[in-house]
BAFI-3210 file (N, C-alpha, C; in Angstrom, 3 decimals, decimal comma, padded with zeros to 6 digits):
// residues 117
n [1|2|3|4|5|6|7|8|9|10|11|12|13|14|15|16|17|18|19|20|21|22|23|24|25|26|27|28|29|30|31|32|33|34|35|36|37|38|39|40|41|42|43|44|45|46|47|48|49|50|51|52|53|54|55|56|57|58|59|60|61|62|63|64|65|66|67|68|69|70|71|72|73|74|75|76|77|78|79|80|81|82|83|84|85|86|87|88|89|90|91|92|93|94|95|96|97|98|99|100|101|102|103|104|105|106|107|108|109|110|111|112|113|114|115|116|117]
n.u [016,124|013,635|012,002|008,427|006,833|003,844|002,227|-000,523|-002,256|-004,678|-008,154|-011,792|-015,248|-015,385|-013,200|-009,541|-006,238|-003,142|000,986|002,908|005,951|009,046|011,515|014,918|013,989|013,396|011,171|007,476|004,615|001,257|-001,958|-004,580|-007,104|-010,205|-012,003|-013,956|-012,835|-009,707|-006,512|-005,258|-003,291|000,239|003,028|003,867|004,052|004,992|004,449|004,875|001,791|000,208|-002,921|-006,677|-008,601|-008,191|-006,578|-003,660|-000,536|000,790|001,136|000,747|-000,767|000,294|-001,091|-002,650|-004,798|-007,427|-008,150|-007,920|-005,855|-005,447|-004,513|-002,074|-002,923|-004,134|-006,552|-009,119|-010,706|-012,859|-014,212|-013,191|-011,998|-012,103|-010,587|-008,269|-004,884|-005,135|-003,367|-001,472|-001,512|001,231|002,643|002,250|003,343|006,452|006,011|006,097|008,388|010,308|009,763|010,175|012,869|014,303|013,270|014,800|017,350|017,149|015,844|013,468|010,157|008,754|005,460|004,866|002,304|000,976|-000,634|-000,945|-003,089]
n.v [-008,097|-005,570|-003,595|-002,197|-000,489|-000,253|000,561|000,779|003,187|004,392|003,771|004,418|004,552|004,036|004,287|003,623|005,072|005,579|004,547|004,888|003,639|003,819|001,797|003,092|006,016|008,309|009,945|010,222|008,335|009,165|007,019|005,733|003,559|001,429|000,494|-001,637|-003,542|-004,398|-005,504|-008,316|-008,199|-008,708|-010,014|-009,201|-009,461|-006,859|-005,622|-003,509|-003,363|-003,308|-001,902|-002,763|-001,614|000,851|001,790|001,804|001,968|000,071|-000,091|-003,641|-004,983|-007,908|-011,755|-011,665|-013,511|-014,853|-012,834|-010,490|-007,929|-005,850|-002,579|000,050|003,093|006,531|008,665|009,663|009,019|007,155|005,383|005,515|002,956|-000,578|-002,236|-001,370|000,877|003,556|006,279|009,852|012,017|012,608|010,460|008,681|008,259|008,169|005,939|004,046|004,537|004,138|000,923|000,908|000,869|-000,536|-002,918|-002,786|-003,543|-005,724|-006,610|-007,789|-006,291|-005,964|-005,520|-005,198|-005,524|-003,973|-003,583|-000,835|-000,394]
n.w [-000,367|-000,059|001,966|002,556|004,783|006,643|009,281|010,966|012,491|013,632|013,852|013,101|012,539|010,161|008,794|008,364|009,690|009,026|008,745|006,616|005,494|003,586|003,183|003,760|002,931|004,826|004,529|006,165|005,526|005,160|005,541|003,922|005,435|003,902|007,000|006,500|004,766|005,355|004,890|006,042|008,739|007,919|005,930|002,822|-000,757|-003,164|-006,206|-009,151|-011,604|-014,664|-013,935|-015,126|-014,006|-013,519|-015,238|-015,724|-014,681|-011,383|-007,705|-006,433|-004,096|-003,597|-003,241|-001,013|001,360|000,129|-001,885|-004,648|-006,621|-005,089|-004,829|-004,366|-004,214|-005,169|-002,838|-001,072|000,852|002,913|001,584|-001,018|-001,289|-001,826|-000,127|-000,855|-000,086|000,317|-000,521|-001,017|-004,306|-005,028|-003,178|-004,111|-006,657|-005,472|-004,156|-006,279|-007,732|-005,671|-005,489|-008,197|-008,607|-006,859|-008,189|-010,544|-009,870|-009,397|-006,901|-004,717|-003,518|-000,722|001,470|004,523|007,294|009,950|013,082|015,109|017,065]
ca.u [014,719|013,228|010,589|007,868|006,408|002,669|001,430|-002,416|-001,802|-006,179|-009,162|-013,243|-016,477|-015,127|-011,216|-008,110|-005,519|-001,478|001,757|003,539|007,314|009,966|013,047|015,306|013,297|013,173|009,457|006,721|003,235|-000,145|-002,595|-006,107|-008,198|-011,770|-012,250|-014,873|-012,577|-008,486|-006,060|-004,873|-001,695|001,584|004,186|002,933|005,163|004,450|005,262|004,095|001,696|-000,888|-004,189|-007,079|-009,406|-007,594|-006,113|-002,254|000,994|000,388|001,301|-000,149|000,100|-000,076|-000,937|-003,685|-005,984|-008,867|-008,278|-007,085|-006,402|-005,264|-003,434|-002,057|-003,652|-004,815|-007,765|-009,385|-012,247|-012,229|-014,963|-012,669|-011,226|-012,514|-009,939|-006,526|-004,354|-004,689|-001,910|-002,066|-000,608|002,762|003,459|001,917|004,852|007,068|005,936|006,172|009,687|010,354|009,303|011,020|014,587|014,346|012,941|015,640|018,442|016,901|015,472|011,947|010,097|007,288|005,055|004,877|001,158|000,626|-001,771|-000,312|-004,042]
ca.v [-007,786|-004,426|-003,129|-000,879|-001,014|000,002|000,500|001,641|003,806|004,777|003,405|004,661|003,456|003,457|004,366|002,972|005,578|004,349|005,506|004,186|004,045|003,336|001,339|003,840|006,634|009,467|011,045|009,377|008,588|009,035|006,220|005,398|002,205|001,375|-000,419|-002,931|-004,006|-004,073|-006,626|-008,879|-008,002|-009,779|-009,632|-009,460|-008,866|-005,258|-005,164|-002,505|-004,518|-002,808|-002,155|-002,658|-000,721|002,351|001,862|002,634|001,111|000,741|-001,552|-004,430|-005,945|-009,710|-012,863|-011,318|-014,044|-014,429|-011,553|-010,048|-007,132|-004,920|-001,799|000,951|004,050|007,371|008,872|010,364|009,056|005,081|004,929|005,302|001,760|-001,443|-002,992|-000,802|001,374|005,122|007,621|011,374|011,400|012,227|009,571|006,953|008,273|008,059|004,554|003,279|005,031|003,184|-000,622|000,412|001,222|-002,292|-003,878|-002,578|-003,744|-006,959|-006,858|-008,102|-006,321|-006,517|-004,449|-005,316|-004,712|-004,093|-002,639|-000,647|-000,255]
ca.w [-000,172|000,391|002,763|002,745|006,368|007,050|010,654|011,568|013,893|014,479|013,346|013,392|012,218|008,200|007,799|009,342|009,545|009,317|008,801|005,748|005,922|002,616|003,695|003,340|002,979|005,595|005,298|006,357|003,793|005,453|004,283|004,421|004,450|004,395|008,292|005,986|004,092|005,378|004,407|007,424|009,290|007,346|005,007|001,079|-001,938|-003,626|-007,706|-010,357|-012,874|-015,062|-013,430|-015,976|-013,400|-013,345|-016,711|-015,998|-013,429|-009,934|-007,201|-006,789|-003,144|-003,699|-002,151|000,577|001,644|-000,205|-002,209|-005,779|-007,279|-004,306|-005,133|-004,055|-005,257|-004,311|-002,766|000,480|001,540|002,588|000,314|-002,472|-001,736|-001,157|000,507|-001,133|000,587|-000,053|-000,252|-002,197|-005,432|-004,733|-002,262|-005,068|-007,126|-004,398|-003,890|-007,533|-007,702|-004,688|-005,941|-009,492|-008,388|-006,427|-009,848|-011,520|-008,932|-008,970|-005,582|-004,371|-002,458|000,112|002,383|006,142|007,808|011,335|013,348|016,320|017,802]
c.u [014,596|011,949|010,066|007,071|004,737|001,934|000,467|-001,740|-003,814|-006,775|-010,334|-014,013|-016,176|-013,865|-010,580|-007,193|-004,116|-000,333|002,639|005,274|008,496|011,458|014,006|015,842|013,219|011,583|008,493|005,018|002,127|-000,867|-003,814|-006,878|-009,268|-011,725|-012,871|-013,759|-010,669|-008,122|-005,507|-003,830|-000,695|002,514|003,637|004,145|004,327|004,924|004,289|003,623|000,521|-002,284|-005,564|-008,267|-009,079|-006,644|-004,307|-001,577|000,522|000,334|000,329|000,029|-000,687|-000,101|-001,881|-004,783|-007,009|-009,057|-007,466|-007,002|-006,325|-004,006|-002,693|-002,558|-003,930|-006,249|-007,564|-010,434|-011,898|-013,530|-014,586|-011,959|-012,049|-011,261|-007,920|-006,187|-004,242|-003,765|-002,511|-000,909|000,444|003,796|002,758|003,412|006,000|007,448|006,525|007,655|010,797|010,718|010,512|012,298|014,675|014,580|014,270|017,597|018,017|016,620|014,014|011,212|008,774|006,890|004,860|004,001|001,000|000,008|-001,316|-001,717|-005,008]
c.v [-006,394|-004,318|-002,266|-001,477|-000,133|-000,343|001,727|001,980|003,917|004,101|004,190|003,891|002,927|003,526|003,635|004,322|004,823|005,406|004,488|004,374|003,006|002,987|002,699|005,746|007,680|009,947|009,465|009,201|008,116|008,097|006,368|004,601|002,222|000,215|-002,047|-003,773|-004,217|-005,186|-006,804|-008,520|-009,233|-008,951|-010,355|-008,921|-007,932|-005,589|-003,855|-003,717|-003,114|-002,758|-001,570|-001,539|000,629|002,847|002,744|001,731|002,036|000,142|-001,975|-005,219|-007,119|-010,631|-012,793|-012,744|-014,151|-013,069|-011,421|-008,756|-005,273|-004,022|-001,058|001,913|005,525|007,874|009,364|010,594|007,468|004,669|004,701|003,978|000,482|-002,589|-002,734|000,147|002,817|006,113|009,063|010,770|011,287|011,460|008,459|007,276|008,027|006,540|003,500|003,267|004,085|001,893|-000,483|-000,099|-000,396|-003,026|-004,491|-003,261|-005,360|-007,698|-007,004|-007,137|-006,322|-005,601|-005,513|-004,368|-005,145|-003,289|-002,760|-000,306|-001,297]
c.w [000,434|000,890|002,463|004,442|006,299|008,750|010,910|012,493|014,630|013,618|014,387|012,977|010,908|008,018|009,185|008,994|009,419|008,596|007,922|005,833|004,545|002,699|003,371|003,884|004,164|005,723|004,976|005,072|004,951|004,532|005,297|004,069|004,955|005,505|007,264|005,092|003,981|004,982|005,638|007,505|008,432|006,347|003,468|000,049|-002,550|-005,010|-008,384|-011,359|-013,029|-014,517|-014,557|-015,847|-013,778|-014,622|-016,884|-014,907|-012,431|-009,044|-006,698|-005,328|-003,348|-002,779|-000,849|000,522|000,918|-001,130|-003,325|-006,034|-006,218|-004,434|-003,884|-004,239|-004,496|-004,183|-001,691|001,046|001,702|001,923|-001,088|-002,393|-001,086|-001,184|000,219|-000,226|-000,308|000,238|-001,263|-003,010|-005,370|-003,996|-002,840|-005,840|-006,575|-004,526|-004,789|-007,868|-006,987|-005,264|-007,470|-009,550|-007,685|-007,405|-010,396|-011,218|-008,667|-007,451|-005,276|-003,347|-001,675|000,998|003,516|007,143|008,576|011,828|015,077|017,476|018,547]
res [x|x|x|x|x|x|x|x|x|x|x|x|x|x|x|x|x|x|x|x|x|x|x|x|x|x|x|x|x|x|x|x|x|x|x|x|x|x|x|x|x|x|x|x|x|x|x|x|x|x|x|x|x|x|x|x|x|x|x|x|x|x|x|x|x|x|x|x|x|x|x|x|x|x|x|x|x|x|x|x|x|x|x|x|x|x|x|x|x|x|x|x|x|x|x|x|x|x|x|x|x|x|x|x|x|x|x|x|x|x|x|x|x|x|x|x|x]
***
């Protein structure tokens, strides 16, 4: 099993800030979620599946509560998500890169969300 780790580091009235981290991995990935809308603290399995929204591969964290359909993706505003985890583009590639090489090694793996605030 492989990790990706996610810890909020701040929150305001609309975003969550956090500090994404790729087992592994050395540099860190700035994210950003909409406050209205985060996914609860835990451990979720991550895959690449087609997203019909966004019309291309893109992970998919599964299993949240009450909830489908939650990517990864980028953006930079927490208006651009209701309820996904924003990164810039090159640390979605990063990410996907990430999850594949697992795939491909036959390893599962999962993100791990905590909120250090």
């Amino acid at each position: 099993m492989q990790s990706i780790h996610l810890i909020r580091t701040s929150k305001a009235a609309k975003a969550i800030w956090g500090t994404l981290f790729l087992e592994g991995v050395p540099r860190e990935i700035t994210t950003l979620e909409n406050a209205n809308y985060i996914i609860p603290d835990g451990t979720y399995p991550v895959s690449i599946t087609y997203s019909p929204r966004f019309q291309k591969n893109l992970p998919l964290i599964d299993k949240v509560p009450g909830r489908s359909g939650i990517r990864i993706h980028t953006g930079t505003q927490p208006e651009h998500s209701q309820g996904c985890v924003l990164v810039n583009p090159k640390d979605k590639e990063r990410i996907i890169e990430f999850i594949n090489q697992n795939a491909k090694n036959n390893e599962e793996t999962f993100i791990c969300i905590s909120s250090a605030f």
